[in-house]
C-alpha positions as CSV (number, residue, x, y, z in Angstrom):
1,X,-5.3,73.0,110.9
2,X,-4.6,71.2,107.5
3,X,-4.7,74.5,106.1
4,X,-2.1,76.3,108.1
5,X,0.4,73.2,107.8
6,X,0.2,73.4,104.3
7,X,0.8,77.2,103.9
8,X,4.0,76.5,105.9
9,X,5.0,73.7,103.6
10,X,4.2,75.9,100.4
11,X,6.3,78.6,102.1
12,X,9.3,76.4,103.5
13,X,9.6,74.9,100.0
14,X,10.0,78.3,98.3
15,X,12.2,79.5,100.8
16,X,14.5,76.0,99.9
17,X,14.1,76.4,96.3
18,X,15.8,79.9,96.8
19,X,18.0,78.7,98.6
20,X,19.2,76.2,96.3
21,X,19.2,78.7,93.6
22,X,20.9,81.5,95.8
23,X,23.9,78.5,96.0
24,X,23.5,77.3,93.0
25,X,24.2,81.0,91.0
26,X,27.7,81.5,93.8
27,X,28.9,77.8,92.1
28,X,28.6,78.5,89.0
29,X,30.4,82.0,89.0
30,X,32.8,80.8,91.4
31,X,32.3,83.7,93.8
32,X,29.8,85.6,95.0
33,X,27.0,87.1,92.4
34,X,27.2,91.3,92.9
35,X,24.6,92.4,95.2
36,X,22.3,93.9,92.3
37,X,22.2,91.0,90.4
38,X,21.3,89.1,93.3
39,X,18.4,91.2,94.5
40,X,17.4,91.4,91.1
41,X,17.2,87.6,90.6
42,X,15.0,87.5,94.2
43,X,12.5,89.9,92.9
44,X,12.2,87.9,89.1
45,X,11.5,84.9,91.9
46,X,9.0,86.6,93.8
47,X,6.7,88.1,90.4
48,X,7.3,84.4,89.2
49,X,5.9,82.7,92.0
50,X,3.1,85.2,92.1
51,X,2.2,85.2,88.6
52,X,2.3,81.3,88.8
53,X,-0.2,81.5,91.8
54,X,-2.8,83.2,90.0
55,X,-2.4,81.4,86.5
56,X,-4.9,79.1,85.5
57,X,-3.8,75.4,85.8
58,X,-3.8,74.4,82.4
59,X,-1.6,77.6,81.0
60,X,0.7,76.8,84.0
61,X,1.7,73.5,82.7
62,X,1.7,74.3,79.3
63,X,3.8,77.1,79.8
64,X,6.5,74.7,82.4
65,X,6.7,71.9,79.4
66,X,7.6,75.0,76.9
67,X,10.2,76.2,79.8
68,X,11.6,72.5,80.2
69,X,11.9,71.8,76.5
70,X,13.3,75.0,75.4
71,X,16.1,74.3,78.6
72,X,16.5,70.6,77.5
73,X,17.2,71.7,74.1
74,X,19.6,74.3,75.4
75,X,21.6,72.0,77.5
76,X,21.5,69.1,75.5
77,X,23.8,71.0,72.8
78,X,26.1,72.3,75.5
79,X,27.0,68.9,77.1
């Protein structure tokens, strides 16, 4: 039963996150993103949360700190 109520909140939480995103892509180009773009950007998502599913632990964090530092650096010389 633990099982099942934690595929559900693995599931819900994705479906959030691309929610989130979905919204957060309309804000920032101040109207709706063209359809292709958009169904583009959901199936980057889905390979992404796939590929992250079957990557080894260590590689997975490894590779988020890389992602998180190169976007830090990237930001931090915008603002």
């Amino acid at each position: 039963m633990i099982t099942v109520a934690m595929v559900f909140f693995a599931f819900t939480t994705l479906l959030g996150n691309c929610f989130y995103c979905d919204n957060l892509l309309i804000y920032i180009h101040k109207k709706q993103p063209e359809k292709a773009f958009m169904k583009g950007f959901r199936l980057v998502s889905a390979l992404a949360i796939f590929l992250g599913a079957g990557m080894e632990m260590s590689l997975l964090w490894d590779l988020s700190d890389a992602l998180m530092g190169l976007w830090r650096s990237l930001t931090f010389r915008l603002f």
